[in-house]
FIDOMAR-437618 format. One record per residue (C-alpha): x, y, z; residue number from 1. Coordinates in Angstrom, 1 decimal, padded with zeros to 4 digits. Example, Ala and Ser with C-alpha at 12.3 -4.5 7.8 and 13.67 -1.06 7.14 Angstrom:
<kolkols>
{X=012.3&Y=-004.5&Z=007.8&num=1}
{X=013.7&Y=-001.1&Z=007.1&num=2}
</kolkols>
This chain:
<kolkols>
{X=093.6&Y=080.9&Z=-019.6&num=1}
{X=092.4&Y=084.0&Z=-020.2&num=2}
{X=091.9&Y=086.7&Z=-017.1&num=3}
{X=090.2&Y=090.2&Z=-016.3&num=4}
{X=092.3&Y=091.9&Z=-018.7&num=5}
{X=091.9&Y=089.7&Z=-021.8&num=6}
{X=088.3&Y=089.3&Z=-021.0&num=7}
{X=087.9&Y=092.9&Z=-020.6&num=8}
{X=089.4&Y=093.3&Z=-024.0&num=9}
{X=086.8&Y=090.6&Z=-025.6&num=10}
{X=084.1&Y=092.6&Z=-024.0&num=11}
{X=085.4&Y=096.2&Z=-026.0&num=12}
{X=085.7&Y=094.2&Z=-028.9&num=13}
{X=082.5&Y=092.6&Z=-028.7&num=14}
{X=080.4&Y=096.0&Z=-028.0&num=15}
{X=082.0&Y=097.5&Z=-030.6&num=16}
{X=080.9&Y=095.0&Z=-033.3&num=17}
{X=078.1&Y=093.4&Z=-031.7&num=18}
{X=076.2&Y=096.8&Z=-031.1&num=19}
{X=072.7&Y=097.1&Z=-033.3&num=20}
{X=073.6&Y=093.1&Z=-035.0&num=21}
{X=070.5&Y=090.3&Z=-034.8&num=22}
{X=071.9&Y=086.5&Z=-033.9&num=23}
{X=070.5&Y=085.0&Z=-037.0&num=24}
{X=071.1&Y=081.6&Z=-036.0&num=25}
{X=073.4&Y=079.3&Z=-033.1&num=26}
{X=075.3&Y=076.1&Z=-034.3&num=27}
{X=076.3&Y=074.0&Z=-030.6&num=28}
{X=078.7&Y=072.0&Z=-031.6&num=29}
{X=080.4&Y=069.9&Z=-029.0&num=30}
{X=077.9&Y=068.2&Z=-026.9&num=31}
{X=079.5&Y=069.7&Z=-023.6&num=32}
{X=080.0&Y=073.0&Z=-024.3&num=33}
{X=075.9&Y=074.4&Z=-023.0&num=34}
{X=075.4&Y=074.2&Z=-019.4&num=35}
{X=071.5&Y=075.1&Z=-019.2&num=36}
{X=068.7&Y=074.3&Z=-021.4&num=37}
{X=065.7&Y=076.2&Z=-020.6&num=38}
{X=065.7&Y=079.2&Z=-022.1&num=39}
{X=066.6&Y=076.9&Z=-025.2&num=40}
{X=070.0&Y=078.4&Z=-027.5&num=41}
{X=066.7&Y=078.5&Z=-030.1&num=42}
{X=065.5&Y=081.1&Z=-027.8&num=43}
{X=068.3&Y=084.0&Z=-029.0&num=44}
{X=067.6&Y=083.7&Z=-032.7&num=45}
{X=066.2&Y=086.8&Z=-034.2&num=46}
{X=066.9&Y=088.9&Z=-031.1&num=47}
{X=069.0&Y=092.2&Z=-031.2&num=48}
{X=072.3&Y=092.4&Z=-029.1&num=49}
{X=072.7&Y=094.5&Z=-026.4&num=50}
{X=075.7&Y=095.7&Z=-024.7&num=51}
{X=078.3&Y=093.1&Z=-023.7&num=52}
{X=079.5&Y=093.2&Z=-020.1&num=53}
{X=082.1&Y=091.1&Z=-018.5&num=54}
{X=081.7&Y=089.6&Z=-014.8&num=55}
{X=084.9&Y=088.3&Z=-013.3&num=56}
{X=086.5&Y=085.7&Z=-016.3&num=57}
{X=082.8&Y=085.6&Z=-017.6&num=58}
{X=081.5&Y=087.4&Z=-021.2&num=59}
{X=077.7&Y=088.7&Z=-020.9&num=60}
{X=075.9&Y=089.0&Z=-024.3&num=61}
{X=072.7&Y=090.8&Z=-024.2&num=62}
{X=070.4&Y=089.3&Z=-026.6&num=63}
{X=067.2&Y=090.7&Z=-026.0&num=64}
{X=066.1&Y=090.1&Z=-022.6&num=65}
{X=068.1&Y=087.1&Z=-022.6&num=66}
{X=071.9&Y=086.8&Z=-021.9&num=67}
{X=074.7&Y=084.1&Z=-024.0&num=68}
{X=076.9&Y=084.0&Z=-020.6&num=69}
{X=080.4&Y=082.2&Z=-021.8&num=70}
{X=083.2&Y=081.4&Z=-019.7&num=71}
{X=086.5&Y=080.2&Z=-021.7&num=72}
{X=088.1&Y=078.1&Z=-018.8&num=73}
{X=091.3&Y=077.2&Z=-019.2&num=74}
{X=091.7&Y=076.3&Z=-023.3&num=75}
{X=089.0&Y=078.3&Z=-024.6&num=76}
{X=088.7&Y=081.5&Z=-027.3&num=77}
{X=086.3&Y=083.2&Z=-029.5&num=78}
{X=087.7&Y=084.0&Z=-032.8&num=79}
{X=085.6&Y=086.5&Z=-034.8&num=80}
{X=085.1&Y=086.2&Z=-038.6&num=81}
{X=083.4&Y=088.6&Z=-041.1&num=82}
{X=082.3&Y=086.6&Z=-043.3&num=83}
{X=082.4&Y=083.3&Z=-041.8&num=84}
{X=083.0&Y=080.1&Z=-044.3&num=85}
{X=079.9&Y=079.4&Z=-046.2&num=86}
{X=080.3&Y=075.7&Z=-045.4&num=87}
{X=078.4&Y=074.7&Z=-042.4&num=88}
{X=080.7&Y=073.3&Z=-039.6&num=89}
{X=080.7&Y=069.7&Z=-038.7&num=90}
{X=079.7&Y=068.6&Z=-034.8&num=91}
{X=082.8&Y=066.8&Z=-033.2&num=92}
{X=085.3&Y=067.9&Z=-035.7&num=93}
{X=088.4&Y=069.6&Z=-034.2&num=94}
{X=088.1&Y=072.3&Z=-031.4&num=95}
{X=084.9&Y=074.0&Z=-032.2&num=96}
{X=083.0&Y=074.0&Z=-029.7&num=97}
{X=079.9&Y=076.8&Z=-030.8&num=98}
{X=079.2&Y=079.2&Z=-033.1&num=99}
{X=077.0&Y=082.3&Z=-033.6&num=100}
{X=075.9&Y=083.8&Z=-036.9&num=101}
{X=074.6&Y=087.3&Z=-037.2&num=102}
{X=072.3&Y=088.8&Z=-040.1&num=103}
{X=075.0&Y=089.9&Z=-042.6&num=104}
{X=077.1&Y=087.0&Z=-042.7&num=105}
{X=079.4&Y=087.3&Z=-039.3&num=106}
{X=079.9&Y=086.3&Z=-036.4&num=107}
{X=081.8&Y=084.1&Z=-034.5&num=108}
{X=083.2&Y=081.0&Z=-033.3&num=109}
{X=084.2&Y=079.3&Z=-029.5&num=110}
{X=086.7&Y=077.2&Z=-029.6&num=111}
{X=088.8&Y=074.8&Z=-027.0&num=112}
{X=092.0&Y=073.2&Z=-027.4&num=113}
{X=093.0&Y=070.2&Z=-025.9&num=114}
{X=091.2&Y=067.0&Z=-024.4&num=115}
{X=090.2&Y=068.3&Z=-021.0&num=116}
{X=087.1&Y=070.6&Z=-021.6&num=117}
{X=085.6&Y=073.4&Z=-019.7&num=118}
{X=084.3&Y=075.8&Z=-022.3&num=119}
{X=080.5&Y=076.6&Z=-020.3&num=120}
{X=077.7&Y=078.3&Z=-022.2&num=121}
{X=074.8&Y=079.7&Z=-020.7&num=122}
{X=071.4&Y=081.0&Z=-021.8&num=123}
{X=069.8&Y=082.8&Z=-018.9&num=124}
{X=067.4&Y=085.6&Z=-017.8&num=125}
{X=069.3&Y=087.0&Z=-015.1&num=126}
{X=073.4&Y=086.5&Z=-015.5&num=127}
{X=073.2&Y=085.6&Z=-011.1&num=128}
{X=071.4&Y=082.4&Z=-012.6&num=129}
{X=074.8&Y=081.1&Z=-013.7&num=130}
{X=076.3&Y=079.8&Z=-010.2&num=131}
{X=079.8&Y=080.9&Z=-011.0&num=132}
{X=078.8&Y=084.7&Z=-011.4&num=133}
{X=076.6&Y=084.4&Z=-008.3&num=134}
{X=079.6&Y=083.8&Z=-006.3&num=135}
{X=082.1&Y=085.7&Z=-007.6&num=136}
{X=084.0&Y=088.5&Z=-005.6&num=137}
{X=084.3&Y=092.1&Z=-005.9&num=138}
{X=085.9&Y=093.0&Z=-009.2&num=139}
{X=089.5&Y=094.5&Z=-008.3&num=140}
{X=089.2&Y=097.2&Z=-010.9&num=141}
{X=086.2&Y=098.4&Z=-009.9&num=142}
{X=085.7&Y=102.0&Z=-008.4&num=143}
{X=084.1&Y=100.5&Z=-004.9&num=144}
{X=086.7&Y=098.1&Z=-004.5&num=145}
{X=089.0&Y=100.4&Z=-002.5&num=146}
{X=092.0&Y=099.7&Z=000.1&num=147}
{X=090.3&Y=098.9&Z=002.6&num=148}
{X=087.7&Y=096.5&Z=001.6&num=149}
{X=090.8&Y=094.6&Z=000.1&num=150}
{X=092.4&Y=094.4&Z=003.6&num=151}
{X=089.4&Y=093.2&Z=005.3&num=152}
{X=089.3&Y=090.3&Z=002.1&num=153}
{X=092.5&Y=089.0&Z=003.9&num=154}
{X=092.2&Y=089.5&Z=007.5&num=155}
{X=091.8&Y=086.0&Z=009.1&num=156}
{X=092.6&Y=084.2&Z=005.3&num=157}
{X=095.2&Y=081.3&Z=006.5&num=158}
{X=095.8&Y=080.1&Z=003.2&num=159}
{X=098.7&Y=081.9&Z=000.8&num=160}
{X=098.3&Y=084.4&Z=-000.8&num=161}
{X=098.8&Y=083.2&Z=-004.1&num=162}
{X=095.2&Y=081.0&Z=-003.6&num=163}
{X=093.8&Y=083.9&Z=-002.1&num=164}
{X=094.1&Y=085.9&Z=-005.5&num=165}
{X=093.1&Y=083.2&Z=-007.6&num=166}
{X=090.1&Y=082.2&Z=-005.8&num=167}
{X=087.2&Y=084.0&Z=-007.8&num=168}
{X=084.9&Y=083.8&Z=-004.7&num=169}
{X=087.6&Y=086.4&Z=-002.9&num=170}
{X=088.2&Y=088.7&Z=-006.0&num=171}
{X=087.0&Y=088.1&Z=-009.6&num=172}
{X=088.9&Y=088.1&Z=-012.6&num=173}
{X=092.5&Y=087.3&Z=-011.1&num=174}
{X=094.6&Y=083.4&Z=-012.3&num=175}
{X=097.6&Y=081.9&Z=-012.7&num=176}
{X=099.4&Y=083.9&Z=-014.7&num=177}
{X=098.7&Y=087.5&Z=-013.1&num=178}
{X=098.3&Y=086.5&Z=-009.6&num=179}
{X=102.4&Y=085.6&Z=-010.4&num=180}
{X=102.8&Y=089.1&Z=-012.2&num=181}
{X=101.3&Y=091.0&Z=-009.0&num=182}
{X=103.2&Y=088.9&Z=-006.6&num=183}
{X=106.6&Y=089.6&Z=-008.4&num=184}
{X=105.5&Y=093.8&Z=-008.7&num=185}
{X=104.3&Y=093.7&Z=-004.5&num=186}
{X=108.3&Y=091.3&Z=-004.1&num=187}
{X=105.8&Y=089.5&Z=-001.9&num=188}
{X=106.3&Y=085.4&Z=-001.7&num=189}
{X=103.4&Y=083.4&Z=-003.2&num=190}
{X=103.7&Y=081.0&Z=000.1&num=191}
{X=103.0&Y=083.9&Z=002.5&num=192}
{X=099.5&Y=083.6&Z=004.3&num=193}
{X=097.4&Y=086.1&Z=003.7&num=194}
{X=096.4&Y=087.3&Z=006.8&num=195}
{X=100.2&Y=087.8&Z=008.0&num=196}
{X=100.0&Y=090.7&Z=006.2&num=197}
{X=100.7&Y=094.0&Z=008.3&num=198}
{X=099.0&Y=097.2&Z=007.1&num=199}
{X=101.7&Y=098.7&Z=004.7&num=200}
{X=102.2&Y=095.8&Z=002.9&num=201}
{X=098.6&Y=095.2&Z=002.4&num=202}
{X=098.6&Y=098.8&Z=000.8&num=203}
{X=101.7&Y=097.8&Z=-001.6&num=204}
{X=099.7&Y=094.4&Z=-002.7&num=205}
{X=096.6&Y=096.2&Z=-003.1&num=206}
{X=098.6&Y=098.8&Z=-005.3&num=207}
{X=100.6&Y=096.1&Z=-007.3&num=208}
{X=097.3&Y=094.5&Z=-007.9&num=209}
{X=095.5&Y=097.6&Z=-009.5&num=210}
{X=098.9&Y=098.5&Z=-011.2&num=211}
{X=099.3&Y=095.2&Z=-012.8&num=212}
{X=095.7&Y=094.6&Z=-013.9&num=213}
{X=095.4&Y=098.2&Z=-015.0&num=214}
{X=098.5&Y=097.7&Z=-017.0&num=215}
{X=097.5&Y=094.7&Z=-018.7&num=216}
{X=094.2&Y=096.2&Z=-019.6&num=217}
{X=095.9&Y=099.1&Z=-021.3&num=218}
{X=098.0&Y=097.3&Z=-023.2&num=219}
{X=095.1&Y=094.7&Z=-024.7&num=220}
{X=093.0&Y=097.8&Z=-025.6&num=221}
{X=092.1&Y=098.5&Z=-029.0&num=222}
{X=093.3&Y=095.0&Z=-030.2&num=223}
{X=091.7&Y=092.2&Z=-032.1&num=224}
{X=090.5&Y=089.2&Z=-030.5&num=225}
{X=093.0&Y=086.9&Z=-032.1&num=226}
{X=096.2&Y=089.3&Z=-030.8&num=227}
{X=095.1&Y=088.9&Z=-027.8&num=228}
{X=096.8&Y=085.9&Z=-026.6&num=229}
{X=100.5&Y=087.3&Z=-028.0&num=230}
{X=100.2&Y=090.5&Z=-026.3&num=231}
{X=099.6&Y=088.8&Z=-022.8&num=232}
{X=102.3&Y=086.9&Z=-023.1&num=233}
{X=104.9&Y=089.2&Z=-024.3&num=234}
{X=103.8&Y=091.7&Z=-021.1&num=235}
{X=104.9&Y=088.9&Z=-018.3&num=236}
{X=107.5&Y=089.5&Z=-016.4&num=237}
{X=107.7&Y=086.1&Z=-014.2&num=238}
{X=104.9&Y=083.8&Z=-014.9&num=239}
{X=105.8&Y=080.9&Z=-017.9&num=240}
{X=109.4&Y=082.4&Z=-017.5&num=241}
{X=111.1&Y=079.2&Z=-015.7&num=242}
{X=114.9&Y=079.7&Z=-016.6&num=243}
{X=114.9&Y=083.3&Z=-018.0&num=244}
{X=116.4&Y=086.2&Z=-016.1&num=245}
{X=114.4&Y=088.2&Z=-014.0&num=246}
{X=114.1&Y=091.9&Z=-015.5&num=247}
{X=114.3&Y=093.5&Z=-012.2&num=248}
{X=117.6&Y=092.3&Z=-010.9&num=249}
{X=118.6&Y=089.6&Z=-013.1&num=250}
{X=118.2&Y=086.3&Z=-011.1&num=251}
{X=116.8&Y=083.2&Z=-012.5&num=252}
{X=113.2&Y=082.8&Z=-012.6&num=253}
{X=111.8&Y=079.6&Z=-010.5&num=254}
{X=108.7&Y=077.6&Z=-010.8&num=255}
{X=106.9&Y=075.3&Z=-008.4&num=256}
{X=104.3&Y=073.0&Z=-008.0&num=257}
{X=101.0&Y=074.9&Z=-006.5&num=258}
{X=097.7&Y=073.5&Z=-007.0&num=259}
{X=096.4&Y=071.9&Z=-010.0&num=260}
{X=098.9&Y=073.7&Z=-011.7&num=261}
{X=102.5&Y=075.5&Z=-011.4&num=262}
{X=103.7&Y=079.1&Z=-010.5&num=263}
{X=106.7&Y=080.9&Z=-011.0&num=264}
{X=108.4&Y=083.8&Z=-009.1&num=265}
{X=112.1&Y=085.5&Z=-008.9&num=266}
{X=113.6&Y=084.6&Z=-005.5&num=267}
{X=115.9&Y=087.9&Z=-005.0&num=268}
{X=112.7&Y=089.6&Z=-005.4&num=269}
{X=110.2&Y=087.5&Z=-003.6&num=270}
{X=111.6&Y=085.0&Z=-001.3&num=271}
{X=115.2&Y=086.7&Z=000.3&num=272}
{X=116.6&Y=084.6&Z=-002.4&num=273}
{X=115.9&Y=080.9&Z=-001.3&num=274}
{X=114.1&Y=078.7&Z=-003.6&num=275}
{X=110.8&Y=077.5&Z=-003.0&num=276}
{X=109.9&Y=073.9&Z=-002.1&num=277}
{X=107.9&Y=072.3&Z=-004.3&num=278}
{X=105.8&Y=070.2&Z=-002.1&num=279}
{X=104.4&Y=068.3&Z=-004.4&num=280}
{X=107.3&Y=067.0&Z=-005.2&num=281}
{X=108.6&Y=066.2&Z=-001.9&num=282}
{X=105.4&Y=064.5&Z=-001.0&num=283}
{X=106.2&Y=062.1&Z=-004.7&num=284}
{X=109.6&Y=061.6&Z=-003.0&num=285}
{X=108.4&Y=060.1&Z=000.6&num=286}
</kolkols>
């Protein structure tokens, strides 16, 4: 799935060669892909684009007074082509999902893999019209979004930490993959309850956090849409690293159950070196 710092990257990318280009026309191609309906998609065509700003996991397009608000969920991406094929593409057929042509010839396409779809699409006024931008946290990156306001974000949170940091009404822009990253850099257990958190390791979270994030979004600058995916993975340490050795000291790296999905962590690091339960399991073995 793709977090702050890929998104953030899209964004760059986008304002860089979206900047002064008219949507010329916008093919919707899988029936579940566009979440509103008034203003209609017809509604964009013709209009100039605008900056490009990102809220939490979502991409802003300015078009006009009008904004294409996408969020890419679990499976999706936008793949950018200059020119794009000739041939018009054909609803239903394969993982394309939407596609936007600009005056010129370019443009380009949303796509989702797999059979479980959450690609959204939105044509709105006002970006706060899309729910899940209306409730999304303070962004951790931002300026604002100091120490302190992250402490008070955990005081009296009983649930770990690790849904804490994923939960986009808490802080915006944070998933699976670099909640485990900024777990592993704080040596913090993703089954510790927020609000057991005593002020100096609140400060080393909140540091790890910015660090990792910060990294990530260094490291995805400058690049093209479609390297985007490699150059996440090859900068995690811990998360979809089950079996490898952890590059801080060398233990094995461990996954559990957690959620609707799975986590993984470095016990020397994390835990005091005992494994995590996976309680899903243990509940399947009852």
């Amino acid at each position: 799935m793709p977090e702050l710092p890929e998104v953030e990257a899209l964004r760059e990318f986008l304002d860089e060669h979206l900047a002064g280009r008219v949507v010329e026309r916008i093919l919707p191609l899988a029936v579940s892909v566009l979440k509103t309906y008034d203003p209609p998609l017809t509604a964009l065509e013709g209009r100039p684009i605008g900056p490009v700003a990102r809220h939490g996991k979502f991409l802003d397009l300015g078009v006009g007074d009008l904004h294409l608000v996408t969020h890419l969920a679990r499976a999706g991406w936008l793949r950018w082509q200059d020119p794009l094929p000739e041939r018009p593409p054909r609803p239903g057929k394969g993982p394309l999902a939407l596609r936007v042509v600009l005056e010129g010839g370019a443009g380009f396409d949303l796509t989702e893999a797999g059979t479980r779809k959450g690609l959204a699409v939105y044509v709105v006024r006002d970006p706060r019209e899309v729910p899940g931008i209306a409730r999304l946290g303070p962004d951790p990156l931002a300026d604002a979004f100091g120490r302190d306001a992250f402490a008070a974000l955990l005081a009296g949170e009983r649930r770990q930490i690790k849904g804490v940091l994923r939960d986009q009404g808490v802080i915006a822009g944070i998933g699976n993959a670099y909640s485990d990253e900024i777990l592993h850099a704080a040596r913090v257990s993703p089954f510790k309850l927020a609000a057991s958190f005593d002020e100096e390791q609140v400060t080393h979270l909140y540091e790890a956090m910015r660090e990792t994030l910060r990294t990530a979004v260094e490291r995805a600058h400058g690049l093209a849409a479609g390297q985007l995916k490699a150059e996440k993975k090859s900068g995690l340490r811990v998360h979809g690293r089950d079996g490898e050795p952890c590059p801080v000291c060398g233990d094995t790296v461990r996954s559990v159950s957690f959620a609707d999905s799975s986590l993984q962590y470095c016990p020397t690091c994390q835990t005091g070196g005992k494994p995590l339960a996976d309680r899903r399991l243990s509940r399947l073995l009852k």
